[in-house]
C-alpha distance (Angstrom), angle and dihedral (degrees) to the residues before:
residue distance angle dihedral
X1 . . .
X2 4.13 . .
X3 3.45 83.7 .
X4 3.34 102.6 51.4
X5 3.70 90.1 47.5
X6 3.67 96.2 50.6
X7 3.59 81.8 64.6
X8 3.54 115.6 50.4
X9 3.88 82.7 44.3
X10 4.00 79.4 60.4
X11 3.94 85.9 49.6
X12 3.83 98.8 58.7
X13 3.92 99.5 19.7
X14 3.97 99.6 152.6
X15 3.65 103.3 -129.1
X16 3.86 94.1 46.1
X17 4.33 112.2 143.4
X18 4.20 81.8 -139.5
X19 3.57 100.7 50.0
X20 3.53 108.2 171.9
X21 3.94 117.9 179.1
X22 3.79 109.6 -154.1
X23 3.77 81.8 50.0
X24 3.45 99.4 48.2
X25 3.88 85.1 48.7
X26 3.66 93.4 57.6
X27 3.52 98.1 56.5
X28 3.58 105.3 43.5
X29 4.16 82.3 50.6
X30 3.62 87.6 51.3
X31 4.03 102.9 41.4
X32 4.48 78.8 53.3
X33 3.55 88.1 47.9
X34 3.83 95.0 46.9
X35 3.88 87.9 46.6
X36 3.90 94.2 52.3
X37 3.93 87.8 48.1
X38 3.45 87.1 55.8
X39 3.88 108.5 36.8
X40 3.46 102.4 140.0
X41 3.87 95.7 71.6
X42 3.29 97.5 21.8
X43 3.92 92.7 125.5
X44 3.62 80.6 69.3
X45 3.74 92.3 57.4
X46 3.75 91.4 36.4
X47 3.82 96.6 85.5
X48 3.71 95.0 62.7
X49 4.16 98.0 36.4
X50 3.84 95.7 38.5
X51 3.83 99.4 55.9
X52 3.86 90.9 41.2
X53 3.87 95.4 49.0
X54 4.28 86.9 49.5
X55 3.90 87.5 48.4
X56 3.78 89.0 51.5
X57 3.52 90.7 46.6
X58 3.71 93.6 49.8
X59 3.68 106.3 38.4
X60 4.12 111.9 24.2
X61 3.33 116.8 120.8
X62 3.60 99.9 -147.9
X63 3.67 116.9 73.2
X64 4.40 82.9 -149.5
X65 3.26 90.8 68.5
X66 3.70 104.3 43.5
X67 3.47 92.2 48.2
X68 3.98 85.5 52.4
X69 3.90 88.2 59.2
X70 4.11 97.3 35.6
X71 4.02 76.7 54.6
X72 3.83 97.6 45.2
X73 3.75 94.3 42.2
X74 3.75 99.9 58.1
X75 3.79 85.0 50.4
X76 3.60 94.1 55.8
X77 3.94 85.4 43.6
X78 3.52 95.3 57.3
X79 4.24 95.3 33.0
X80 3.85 104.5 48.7
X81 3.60 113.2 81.9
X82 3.93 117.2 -129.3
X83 3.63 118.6 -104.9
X84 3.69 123.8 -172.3
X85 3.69 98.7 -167.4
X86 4.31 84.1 55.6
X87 3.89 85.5 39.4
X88 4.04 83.4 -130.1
X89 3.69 90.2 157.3
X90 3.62 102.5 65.2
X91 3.46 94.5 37.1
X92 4.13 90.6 55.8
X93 3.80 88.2 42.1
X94 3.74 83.3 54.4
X95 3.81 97.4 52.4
X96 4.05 89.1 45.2
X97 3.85 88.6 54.3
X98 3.00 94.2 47.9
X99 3.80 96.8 58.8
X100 3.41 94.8 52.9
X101 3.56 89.5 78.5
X102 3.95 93.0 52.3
X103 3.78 114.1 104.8
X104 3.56 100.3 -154.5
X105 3.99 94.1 57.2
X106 4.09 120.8 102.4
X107 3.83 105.2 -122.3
X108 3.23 90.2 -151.0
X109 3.81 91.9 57.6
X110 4.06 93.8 47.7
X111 3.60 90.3 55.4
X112 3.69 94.8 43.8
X113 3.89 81.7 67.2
X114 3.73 101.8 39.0
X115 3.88 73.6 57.3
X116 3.64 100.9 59.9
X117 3.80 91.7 27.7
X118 3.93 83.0 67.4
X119 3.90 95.7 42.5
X120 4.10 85.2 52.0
X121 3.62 94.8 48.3
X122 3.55 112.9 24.2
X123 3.28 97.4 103.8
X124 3.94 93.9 54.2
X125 3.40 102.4 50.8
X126 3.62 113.3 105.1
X127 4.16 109.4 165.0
X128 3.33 133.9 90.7
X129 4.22 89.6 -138.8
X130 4.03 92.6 51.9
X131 3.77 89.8 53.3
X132 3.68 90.4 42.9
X133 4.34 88.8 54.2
X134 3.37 93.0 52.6
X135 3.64 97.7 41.5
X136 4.00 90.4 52.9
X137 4.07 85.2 49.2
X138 3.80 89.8 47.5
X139 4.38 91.4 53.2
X140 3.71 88.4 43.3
X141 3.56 95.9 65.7
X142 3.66 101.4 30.9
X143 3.71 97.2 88.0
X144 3.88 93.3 63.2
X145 3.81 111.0 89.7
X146 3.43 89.4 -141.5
X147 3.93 97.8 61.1
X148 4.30 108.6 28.5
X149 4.05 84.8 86.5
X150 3.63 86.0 68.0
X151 3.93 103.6 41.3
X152 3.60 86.6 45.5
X153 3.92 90.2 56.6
X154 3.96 86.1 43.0
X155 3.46 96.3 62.5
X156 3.96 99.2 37.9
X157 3.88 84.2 49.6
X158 3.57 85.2 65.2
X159 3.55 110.8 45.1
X160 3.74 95.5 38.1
X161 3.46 129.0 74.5
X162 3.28 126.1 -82.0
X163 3.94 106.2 -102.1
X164 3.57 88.1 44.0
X165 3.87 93.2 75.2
X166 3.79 115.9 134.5
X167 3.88 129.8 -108.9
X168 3.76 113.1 -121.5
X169 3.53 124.0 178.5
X170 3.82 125.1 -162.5
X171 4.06 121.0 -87.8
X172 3.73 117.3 -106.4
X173 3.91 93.2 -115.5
X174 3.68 130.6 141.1
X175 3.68 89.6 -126.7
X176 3.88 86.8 78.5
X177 3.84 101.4 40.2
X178 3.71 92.2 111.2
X179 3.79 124.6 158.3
X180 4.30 96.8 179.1
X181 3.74 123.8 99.3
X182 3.73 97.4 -102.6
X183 3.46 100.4 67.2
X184 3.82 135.1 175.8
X185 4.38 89.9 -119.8
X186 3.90 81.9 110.4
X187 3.62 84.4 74.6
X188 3.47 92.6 62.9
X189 4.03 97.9 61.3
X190 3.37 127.4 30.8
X191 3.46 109.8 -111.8
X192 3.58 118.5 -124.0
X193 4.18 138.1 -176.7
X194 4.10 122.2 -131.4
X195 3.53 89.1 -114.9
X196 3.92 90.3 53.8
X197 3.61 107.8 51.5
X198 3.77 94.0 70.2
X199 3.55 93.2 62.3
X200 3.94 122.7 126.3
X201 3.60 109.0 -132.1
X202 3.65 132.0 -157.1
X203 4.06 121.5 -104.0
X204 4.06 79.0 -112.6
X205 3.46 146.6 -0.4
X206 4.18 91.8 -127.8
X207 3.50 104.8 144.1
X208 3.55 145.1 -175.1
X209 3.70 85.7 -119.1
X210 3.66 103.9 48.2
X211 4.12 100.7 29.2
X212 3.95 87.7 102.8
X213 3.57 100.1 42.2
X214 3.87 92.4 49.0
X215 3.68 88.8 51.4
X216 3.53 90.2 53.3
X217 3.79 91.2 52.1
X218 3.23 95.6 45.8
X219 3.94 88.3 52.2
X220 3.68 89.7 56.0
X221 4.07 94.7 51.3
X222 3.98 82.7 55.7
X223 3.11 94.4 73.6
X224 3.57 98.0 47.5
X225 4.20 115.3 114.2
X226 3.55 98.9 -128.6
X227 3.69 103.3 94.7
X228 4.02 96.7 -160.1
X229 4.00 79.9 61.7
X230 3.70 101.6 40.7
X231 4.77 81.5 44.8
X232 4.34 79.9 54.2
X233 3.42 99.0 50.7
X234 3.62 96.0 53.2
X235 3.26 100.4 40.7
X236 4.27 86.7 58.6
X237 4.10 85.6 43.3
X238 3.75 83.4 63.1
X239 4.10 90.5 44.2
X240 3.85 87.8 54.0
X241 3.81 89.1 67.7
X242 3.68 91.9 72.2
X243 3.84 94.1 54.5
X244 3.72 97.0 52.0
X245 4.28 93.1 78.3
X246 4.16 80.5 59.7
X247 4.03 86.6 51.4
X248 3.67 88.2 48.6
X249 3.59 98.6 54.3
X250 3.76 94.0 46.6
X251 4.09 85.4 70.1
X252 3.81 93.6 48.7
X253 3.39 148.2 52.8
X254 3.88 123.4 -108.5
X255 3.52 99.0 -99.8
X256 3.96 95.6 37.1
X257 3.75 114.8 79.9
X258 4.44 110.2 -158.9
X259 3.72 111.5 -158.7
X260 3.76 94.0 -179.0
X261 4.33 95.2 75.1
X262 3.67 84.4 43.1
X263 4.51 95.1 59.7
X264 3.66 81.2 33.0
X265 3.70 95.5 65.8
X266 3.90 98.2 27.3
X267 3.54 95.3 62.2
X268 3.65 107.6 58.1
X269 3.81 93.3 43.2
X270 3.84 89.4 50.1
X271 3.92 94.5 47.6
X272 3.71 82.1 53.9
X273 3.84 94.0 59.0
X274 3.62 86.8 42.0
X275 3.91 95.3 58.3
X276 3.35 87.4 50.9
X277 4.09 98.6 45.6
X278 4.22 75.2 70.0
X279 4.00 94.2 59.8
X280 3.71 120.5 140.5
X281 3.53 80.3 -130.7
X282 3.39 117.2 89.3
X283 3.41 94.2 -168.8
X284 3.67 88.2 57.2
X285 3.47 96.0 35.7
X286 3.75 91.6 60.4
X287 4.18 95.1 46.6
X288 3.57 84.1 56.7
X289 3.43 104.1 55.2
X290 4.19 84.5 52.7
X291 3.46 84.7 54.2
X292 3.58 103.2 48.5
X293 3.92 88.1 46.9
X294 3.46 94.2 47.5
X295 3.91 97.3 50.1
X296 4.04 92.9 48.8
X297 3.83 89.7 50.9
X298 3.55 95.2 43.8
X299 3.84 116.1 114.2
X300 3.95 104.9 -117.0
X301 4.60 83.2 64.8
X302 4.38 78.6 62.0
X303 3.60 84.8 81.6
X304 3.89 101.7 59.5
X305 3.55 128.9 107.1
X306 4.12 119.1 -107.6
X307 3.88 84.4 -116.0
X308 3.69 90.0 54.3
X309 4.20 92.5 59.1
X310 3.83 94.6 47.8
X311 4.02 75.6 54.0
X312 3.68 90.1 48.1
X313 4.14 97.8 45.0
X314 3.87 89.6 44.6
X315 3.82 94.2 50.6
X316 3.44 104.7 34.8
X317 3.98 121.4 7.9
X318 3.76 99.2 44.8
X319 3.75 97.2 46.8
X320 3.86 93.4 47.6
X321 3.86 89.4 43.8
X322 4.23 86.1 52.8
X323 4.19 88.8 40.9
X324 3.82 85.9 58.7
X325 3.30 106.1 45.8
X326 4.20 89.2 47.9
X327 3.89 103.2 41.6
X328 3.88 95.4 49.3
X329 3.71 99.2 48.4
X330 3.89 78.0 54.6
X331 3.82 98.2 54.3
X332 3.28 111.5 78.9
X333 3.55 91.9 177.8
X334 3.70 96.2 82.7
X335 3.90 137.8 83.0
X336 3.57 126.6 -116.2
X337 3.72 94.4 -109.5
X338 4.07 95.5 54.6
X339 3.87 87.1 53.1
X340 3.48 92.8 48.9
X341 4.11 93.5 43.7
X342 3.63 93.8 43.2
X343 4.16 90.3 47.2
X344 4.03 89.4 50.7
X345 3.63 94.2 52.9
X346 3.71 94.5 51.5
X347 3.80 98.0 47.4
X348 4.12 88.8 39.8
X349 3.80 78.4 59.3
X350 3.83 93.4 55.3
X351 4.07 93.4 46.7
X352 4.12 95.4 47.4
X353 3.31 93.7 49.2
X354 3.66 97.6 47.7
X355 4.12 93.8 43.3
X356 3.94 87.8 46.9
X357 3.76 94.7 54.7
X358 3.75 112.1 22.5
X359 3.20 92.9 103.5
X360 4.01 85.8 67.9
X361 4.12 91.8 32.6
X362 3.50 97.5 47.4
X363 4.05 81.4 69.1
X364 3.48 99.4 62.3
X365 3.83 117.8 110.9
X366 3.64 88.9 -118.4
X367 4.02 106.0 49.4
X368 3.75 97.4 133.7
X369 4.19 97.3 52.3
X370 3.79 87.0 40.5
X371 3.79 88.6 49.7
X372 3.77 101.7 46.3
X373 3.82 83.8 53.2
X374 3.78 85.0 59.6
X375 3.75 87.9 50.0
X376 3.74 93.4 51.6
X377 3.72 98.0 47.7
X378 3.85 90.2 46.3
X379 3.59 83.8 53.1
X380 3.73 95.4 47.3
X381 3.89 91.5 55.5
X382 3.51 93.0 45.9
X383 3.52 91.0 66.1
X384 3.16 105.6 37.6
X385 4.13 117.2 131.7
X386 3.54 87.1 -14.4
X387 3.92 84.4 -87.3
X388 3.58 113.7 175.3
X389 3.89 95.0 -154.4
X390 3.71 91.9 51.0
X391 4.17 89.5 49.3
X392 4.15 88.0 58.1
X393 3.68 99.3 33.5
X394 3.76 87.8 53.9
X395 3.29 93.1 34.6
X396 4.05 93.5 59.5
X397 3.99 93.9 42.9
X398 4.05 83.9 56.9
X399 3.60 90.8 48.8
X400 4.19 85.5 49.4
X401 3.42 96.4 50.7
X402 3.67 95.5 46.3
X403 3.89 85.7 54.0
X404 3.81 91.7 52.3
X405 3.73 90.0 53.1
X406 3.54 95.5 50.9
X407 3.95 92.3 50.5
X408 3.70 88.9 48.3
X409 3.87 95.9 48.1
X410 3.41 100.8 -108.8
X411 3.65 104.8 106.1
X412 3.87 101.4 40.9
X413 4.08 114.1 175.1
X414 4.28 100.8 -122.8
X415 3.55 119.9 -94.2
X416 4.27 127.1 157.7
X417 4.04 88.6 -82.9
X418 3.40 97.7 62.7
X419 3.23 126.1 118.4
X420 3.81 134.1 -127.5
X421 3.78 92.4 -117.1
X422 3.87 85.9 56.0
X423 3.79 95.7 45.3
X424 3.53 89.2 45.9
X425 4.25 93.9 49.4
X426 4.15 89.4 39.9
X427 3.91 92.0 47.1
X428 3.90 83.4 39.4
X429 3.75 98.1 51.5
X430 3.59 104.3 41.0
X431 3.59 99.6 44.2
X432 4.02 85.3 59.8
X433 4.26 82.7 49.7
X434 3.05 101.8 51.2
X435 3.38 95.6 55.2
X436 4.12 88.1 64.1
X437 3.77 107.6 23.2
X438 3.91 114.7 16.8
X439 3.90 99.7 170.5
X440 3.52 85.6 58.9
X441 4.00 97.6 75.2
X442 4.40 89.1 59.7
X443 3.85 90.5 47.0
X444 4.04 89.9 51.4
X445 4.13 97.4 47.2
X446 3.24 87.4 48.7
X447 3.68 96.3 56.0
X448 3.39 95.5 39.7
X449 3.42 101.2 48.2
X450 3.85 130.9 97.9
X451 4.03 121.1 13.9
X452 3.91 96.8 -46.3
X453 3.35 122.2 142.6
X454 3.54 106.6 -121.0
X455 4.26 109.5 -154.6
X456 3.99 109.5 174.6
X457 3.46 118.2 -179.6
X458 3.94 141.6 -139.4
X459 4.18 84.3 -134.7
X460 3.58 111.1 42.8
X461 4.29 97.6 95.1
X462 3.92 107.9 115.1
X463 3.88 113.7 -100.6
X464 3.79 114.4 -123.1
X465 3.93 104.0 -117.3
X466 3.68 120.8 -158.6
């Protein structure tokens, strides 16, 4: 077989005196063929056809022919299976790099096989550089129009389950237009072996390795201006949240729970839904704000530490709930209503994610600062504009909240049993309430007081109607 490929790379060697096309052709389409045929030590083939295919690339004087091997390469790319013991993947990451330097290729093309060279090998790849190769490849050729489609669908493809992977059909290019044998239909369908279609595959291919770069990727598809791309991406930033327990428990041992990798992960993807809960979009603005709320009330956050959500509110909730108030009293642009919406949303997410958890926050060794900051944003948003809606909506999620903490023991009406921790949280609370909302204190006794049952609920805020 080296032999035979020593060869045809004599038959279609680019700076040849006797060129001759059609032959040239036939050998490249033969050394691919020979390579698929014998996939499974390829890598040992790979130093001989990989060089020559680059050199053809490079140096060829006939655009025919290096379109042949641009065209044969990507199938090989996306055909041979990686082998660590051949070090195939590097050396196919290497030819794809590579080729994002040649002018002549389609970019939309390329990434259509770094696409189905990461829905082949996903599951495979097992270091931290290999995912970093491809993700560099993948944010080189998503700022051509012509390729994002594809690195988009890479990236869902792997944090999505498995039936959920995308159609893609082939561009309409002249790069593909081929009439030989060897043609580039094995870009169309992932190519797979008997033994390999029987595998059980994860629910995603979220990784310890590739968690950052996918964030980062997904960052970049933010700020894309399609909106139905930008809606996509944040929907699957709220989908990573479930894969970050798996990420954890990579770091630990079974019986040993670390919180760190956990707040470590959390807090870049939700400052990424925060920058975009500030959107000129409202559309945008608004889907964020869902997605924000839904990610910190989503089960997998259960297993933080109380420290960890004074991390969270000081990080994330309390700067977006100060970016709101500031950028829309500066737009002009918008109505009434929008500010109103918008402001709702945010401070909804602030109550929701303090009545799902407090019964881990309230824990932390610094409850009462944390929850005078609560106190003062409430306050804030209260105020705000002088808008009436805002004033009851606000008003109501208070009264909620102070419900909740009554039913969980927290906010205990004084009696001779108490103790000085409660008179000092009671006294502590409603001197900070008062300040803000003194009718409030009558309506609450009253409630409380008695034998009633006393059922609050995460739901009950007013909904802005316009």
């Amino acid at each position: 077989i080296i032999y035979l490929l020593k060869a045809l790379i004599l038959g279609s060697l680019p700076t040849a005196d006797t060129l001759h096309e059609p032959t040239a052709m036939f050998c490249i389409d033969l050394m691919t063929q020979i390579m698929i045929l014998n996939q499974f030590r390829a890598g040992f083939f790979w130093e001989l056809v990989g060089p020559h295919f680059s050199k053809i690339i490079d140096k060829s004087p006939s655009s025919t022919i290096v379109e042949r091997a641009i065209s044969d390469l990507l199938t090989l790319v996306v055909t041979l299976p990686i082998n660590d013991a051949q070090d195939t993947t590097a050396k196919l990451l290497l030819s794809l790099s590579a080729l994002t330097k040649v002018k002549q290729i389609h970019k939309g093309r390329l990434a259509l096989a770094i696409k189905l060279f990461i829905i082949r090998n996903a599951a495979n790849i097992k270091t931290k550089e290999t995912w970093n190769q491809i993700c560099n490849l993948l944010k080189c050729l998503i700022q051509s129009p012509e390729s994002i489609i594809y690195g988009f669908e890479a990236i869902l493809f792997l944090i999505s389950p498995k039936d959920n992977i995308p159609k893609t059909e082939l561009p309409n290019t002249p790069i593909l237009n081929r009439s030989t044998s060897t043609t580039t239909d094995n870009l169309e369908k992932e190519p797979q072996q008997p033994h390999q279609q029987q595998a059980i595959l994860p629910v995603s291919f979220v990784n310890l390795y590739n968690f950052p770069q996918i964030l980062e990727l997904l960052s970049l598809f933010c700020r894309n201006t399609d909106p139905n791309i930008v809606v996509k991406t944040m929907n699957h930033l709220s989908y990573l949240v479930s894969s970050i327990p798996a990420l954890n428990n990579t770091l630990v041992s079974e019986t040993e729970l670390k919180e760190e990798p956990l707040i470590e992960y959390c807090i870049p993807l939700f400052l990424q839904l925060s920058l975009l809960c500030k959107d000129n979009r409202t559309e945008i603005r608004y889907h964020a704000l869902n997605s924000l709320q839904r990610s910190l009330l989503s089960q997998p956050l259960l297993a933080l530490r109380p420290e960890s959500w004074v991390i969270i509110f000081d990080k994330v909730i309390f700067p977006l709930l100060d970016d709101i108030l500031a950028k829309l009293s500066e737009d002009q642009s918008l109505s009434r209503d929008i500010v109103e919406e918008t402001r709702y949303r945010a401070q909804q997410i602030l109550v929701k994610t303090f009545l799902l958890h407090m019964s881990k926050i309230c824990k932390c060794n610094n409850f009462d600062a944390l929850w005078l900051k609560i106190l003062h944003y409430i306050q804030k948003y209260m105020s705000a504009d002088n808008s009436q809606f805002l004033a009851e909506a606000v008003t109501e999620s208070l009264k909620n909240i102070l419900l909740v903490m009554y039913a969980n023991d927290l906010l205990k009406p004084l009696d001779s049993n108490s103790e000085q921790k409660q008179v000092e949280f009671w006294n502590l609370s409603w001197n900070a309430i008062d300040e803000f909302c003194p009718h409030i204190k009558p309506d609450f006794l009253a409630k409380v007081s008695g034998n009633k049952t006393i059922s609050p609920s995460l739901h009950n805020s007013p909904k802005l109607e316009h």
